[in-house]
C-alpha positions in Angstrom: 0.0 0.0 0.0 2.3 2.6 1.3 5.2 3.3 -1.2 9.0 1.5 -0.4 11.4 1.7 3.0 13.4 4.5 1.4 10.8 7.2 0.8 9.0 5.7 4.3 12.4 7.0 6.0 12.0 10.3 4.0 8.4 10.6 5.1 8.9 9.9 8.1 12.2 12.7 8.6 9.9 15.1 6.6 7.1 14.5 9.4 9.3 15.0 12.4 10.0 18.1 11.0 6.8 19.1 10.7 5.8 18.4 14.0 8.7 20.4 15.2 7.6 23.3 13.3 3.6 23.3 14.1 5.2 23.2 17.8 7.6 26.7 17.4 4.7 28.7 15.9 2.5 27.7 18.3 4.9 28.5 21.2 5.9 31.6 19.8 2.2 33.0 18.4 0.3 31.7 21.6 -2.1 33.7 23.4 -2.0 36.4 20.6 -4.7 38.1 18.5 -2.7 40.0 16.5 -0.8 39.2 13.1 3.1 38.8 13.1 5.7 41.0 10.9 5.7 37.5 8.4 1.7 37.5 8.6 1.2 40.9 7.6 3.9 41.1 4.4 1.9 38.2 2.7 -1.2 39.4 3.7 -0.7 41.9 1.7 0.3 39.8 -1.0 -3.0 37.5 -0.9 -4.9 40.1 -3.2 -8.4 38.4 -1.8 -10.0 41.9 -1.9 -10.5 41.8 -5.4 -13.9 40.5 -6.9 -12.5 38.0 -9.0 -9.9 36.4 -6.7 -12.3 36.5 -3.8 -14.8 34.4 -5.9 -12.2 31.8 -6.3 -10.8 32.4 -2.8 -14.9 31.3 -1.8 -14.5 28.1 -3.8 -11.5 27.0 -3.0 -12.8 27.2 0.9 -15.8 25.5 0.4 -13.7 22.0 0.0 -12.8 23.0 3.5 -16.4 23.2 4.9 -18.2 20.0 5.9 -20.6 19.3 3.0 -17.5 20.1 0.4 -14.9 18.2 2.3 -17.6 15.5 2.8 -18.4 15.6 -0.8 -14.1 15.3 -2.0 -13.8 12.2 0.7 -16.9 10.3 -0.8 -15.4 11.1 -4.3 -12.1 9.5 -3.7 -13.0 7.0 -1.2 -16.0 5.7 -4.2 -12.8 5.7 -6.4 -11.3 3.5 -3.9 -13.9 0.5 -3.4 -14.5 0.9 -7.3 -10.8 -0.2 -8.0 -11.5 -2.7 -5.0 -9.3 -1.1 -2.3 -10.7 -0.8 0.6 -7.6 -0.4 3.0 -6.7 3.0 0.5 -10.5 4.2 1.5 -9.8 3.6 5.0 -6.3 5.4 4.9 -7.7 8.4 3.1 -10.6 8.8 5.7 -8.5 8.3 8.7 -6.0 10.8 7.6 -7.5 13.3 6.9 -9.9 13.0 9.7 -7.0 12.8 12.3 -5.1 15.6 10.3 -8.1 18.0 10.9 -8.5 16.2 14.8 -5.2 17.2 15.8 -5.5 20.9 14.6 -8.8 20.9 16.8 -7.0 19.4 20.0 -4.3 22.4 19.1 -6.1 25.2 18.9 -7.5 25.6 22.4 -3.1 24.8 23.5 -2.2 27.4 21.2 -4.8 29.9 22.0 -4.3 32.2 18.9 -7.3 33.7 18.2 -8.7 36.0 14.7 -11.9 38.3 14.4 -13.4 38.3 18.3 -12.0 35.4 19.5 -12.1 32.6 17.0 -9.1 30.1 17.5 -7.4 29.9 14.8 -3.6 28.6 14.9 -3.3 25.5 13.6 -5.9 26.0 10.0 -8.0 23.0 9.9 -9.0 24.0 6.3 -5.4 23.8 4.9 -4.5 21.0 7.3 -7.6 18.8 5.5 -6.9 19.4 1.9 -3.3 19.3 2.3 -3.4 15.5 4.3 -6.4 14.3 1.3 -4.1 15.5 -1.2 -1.1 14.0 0.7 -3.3 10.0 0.8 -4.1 10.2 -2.6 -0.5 10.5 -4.0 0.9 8.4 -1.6 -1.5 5.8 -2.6 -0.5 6.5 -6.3 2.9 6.3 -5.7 2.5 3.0 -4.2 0.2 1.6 -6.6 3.0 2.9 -9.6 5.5 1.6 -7.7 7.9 4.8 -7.8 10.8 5.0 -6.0 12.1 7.2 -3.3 12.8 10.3 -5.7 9.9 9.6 -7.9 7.3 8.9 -4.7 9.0 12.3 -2.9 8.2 14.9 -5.6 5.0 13.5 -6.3 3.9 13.4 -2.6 5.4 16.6 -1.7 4.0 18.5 -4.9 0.5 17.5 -3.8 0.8 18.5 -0.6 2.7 21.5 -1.4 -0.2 22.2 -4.2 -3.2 21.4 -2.3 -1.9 23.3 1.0 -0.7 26.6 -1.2 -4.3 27.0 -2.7 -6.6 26.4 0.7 -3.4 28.5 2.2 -4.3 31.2 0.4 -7.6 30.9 0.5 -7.6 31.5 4.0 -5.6 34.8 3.7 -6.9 36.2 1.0 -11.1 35.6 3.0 -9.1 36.7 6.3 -10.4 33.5 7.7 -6.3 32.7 9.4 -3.0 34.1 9.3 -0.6 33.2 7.1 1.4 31.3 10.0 -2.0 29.3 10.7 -2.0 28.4 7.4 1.8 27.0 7.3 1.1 25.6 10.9 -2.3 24.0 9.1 0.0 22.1 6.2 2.6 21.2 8.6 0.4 19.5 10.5 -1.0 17.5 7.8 2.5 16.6 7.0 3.3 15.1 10.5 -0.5 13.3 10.8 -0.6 11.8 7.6 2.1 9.7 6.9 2.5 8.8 10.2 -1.4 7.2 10.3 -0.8 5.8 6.9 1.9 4.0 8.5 -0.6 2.8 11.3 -3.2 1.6 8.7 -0.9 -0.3 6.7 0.7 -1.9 10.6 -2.7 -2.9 11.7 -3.4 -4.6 8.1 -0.5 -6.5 8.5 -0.7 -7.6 11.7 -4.3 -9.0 11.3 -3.2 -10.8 7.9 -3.3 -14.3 8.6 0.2 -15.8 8.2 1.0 -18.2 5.4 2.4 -21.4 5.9 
């Protein structure tokens, strides 16, 4: 299922720094309502005021929102039993639910709030399209076999795609800061992989041996 040992190591290096990194913003922007000097350069960069770019800004957050990101899981995971793999529904279900679960048990750590309160440090948004993005191509690069270089640009272009566009999103509607954002895709990064590992552990392990 998951793609060979070599780009597992890389994933799993790639991870730990992740997980390193949603920790330092959240240490260093906790208990704060207020952009940092990073947040408010590309904020100003985001250009969501203008009509066209907020219309697509809208669209691209709606795959964040329940009924889209409800509507993108059934898609893939009806992709999945069609080609008659269960286990890849199960992984892309658990890992994005658990990516957008951890940014939920963050928040209220972190304390970061946006617009009267809200919590927003890690994004869930970004974290959940990022990690869906992040199951489908590792699940491609395993079914195509590709090898550690191969597997490593396609996995990190998807997550670096997906999370860039809800990212952005998220600035340009004012919804998070950029450092939620980068906090939201980092967490993703750590989550994902990691769970896929779990799912394809727990498989095993309940595989009947052959004699």
């Amino acid at each position: 299922m998951l793609p060979p040992s070599p780009m597992r190591v890389w994933l799993g290096l790639t991870g730990a720094l992740a997980a390193l990194t949603v920790v330092v913003l959240g240490v260093r922007y906790a208990g704060q309502g207020r952009p940092g000097a990073v947040d408010t350069w590309v904020q100003s960069a985001a250009g969501g005021d203008r009509p066209r770019w907020r219309r697509l800004a809208l669209a691209t957050d709606f795959l964040g929102e329940p009924l889209g990101a409800a509507v993108l899981v059934a898609a893939v995971v009806t992709g999945c039993l069609l080609l008659r793999r269960p286990r890849a529904a199960v992984l892309v279900v658990a890992g994005a639910g658990l990516s957008v679960g951890a940014t939920k048990l963050i928040k209220p750590l972190a304390g970061r709030t946006i617009h009267d309160g809200h919590l927003s440090y890690p994004s869930g948004h970004t974290a959940f399209l990022t990690a869906l993005a992040l199951m489908v191509a590792l699940l491609v690069a395993g079914r195509l076999g590709l090898g550690r270089t191969g597997g490593a640009l396609l996995v990190l272009g998807a997550a670096l795609a997906a999370g860039a566009a809800m990212g952005w999103a998220q600035i340009a509607l004012g919804a998070h800061y950029p450092t939620d954002a980068l906090g939201g895709w980092c967490t993703a990064l750590a989550v994902a992989p990691a769970t896929a590992w779990l799912v394809d552990r727990t498989a095993d392990t309940g595989r009947p041996e052959r004699r």
